[in-house]
Legacy VTK file of the C-alpha trace (Angstrom):
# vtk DataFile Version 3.0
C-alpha trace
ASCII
DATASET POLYDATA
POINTS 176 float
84.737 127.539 94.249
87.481 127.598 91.599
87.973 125.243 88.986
90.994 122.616 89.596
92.616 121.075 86.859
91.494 117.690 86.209
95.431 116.199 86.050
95.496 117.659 90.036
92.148 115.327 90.718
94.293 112.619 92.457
96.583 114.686 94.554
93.031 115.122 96.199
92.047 111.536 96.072
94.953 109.527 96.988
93.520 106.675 99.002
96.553 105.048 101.261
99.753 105.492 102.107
102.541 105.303 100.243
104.012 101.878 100.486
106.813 100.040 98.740
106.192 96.861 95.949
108.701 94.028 95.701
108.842 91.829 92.651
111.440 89.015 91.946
111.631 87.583 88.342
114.279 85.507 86.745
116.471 86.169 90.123
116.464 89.160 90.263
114.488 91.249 92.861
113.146 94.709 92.378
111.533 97.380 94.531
109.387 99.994 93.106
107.444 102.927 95.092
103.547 103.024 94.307
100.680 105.221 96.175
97.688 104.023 93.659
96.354 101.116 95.587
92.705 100.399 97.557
90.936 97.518 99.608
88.442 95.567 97.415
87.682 93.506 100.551
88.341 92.219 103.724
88.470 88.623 103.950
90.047 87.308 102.459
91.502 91.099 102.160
92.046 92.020 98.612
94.041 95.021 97.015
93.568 96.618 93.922
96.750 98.544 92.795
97.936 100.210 89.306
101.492 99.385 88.196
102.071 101.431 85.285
103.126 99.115 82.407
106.052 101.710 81.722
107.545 99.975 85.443
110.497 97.815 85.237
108.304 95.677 88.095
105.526 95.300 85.898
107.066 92.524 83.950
107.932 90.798 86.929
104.383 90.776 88.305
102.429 90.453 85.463
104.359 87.022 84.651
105.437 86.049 88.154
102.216 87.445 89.786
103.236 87.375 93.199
104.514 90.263 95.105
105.221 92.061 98.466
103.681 95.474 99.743
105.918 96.447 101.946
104.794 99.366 104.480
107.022 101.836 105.210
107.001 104.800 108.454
107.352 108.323 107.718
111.140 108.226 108.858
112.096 105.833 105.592
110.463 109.156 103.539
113.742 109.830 101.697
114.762 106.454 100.394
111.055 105.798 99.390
111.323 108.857 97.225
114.730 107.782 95.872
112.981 104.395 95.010
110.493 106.080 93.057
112.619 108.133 91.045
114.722 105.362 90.148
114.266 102.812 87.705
115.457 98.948 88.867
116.517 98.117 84.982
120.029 99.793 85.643
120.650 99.505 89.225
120.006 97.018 91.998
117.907 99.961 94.494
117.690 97.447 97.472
121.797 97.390 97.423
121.910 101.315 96.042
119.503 102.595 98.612
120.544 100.334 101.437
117.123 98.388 101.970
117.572 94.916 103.995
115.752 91.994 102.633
114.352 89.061 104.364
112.976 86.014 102.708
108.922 85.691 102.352
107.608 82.319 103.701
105.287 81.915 100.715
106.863 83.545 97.270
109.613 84.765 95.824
109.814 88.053 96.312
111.428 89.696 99.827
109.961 91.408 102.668
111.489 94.849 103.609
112.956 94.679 107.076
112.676 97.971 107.297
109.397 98.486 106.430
106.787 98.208 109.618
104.497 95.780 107.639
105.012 93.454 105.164
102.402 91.367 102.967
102.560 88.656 100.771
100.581 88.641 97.615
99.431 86.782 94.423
97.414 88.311 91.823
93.791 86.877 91.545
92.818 88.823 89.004
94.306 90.419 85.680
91.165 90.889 83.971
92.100 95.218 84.210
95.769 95.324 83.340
95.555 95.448 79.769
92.757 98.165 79.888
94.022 100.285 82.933
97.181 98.457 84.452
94.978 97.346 87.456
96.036 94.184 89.105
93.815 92.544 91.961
95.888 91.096 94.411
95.436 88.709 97.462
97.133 89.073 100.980
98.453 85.365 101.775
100.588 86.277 104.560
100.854 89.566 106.982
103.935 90.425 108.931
104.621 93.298 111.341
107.246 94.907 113.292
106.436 94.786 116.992
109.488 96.577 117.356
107.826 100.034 115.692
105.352 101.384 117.731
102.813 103.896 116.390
104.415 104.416 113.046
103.076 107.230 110.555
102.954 106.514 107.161
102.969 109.169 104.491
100.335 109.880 101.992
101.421 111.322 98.380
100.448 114.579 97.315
101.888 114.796 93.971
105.205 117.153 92.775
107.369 115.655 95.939
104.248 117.160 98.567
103.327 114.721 101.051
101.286 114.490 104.521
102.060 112.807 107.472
99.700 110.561 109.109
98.026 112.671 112.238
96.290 112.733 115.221
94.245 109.758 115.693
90.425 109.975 116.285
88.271 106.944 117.466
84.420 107.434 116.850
81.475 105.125 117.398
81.554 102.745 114.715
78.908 99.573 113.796
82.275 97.850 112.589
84.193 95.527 114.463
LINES 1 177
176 0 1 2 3 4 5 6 7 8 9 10 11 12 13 14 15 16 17 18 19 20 21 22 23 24 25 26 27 28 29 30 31 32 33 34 35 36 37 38 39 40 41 42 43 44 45 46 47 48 49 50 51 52 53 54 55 56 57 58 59 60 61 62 63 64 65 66 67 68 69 70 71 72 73 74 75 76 77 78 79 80 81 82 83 84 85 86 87 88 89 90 91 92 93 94 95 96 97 98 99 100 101 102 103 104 105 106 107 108 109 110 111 112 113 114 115 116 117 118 119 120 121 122 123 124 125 126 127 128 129 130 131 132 133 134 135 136 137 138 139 140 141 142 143 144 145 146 147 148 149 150 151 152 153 154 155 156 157 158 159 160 161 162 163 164 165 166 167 168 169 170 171 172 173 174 175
């Protein structure tokens, strides 16, 4: 074994795929990229997710607290990166980067068309954010794309590395 430097832990740890986080405040709608998220629980399915305070979309959901997280297949991999290195205080990135919005059925912010899946959210908890940015959201509503079959996602590696979702695998499992 050799030891790994503890600022490389989460290159290691990274729990889902990268997916994309819409906010709307004031008008104005803003899509930021994020890879720090987890299930808390199934039904009604909760996600934990860090928004760094230092986000132009943290405003938005901290005072709106409703969002989208927007899935996105390994093929949108280039404009999610330019997403992420791109702050939505100077420029509009869903115009910028060409990303297509369509109108949520139960909040403000949009749904990315051309993300596979799209989920509404409203935060249910805010107890965290002050201490470690962590918001606790709810999925209200789930939309997919029938129209993308088998997509990959991609999973965040740090410094611009990222794998590919692979070969699937189906074991026995006591779930259902």
């Amino acid at each position: 074994m050799k030891e790994l430097p503890l600022s490389d832990v989460y290159q290691l740890l990274e729990p889902g795929p990268v997916v994309l986080l819409t906010t709307a405040q004031s008008g104005r709608s803003n899509v930021m990229t994020m890879s720090w998220h987890m299930m808390v629980d199934f039904v009604p399915p909760l996600v934990a997710c860090v928004v760094s305070s230092a986000d132009y979309s943290f405003t938005a959901l901290l005072a709106e607290r409703e969002c989208v997280i927007a899935i996105p297949s390994v093929e949108l991999a280039p404009i999610v990166v330019k997403v992420g290195n791109s702050s939505g205080r100077s420029i509009d990135k869903f115009r910028k980067l060409g990303l297509t919005t369509l109108p949520a059925e139960l909040i403000s912010p949009p749904l990315v068309a051309e993300c596979f899946a799209n989920f509404e959210c409203r935060v249910v908890d805010a107890s965290l954010v002050d201490k470690y940015n962590l918001f606790v959201l709810e999925v209200i509503k789930a939309w997919i794309d029938p129209g993308q079959k088998r997509p990959k996602t991609i999973h965040h590696h740090g410094y611009g590395k990222f794998v590919v979702d692979g070969k699937t695998i189906v074991l026995k499992s006591k779930m259902k």
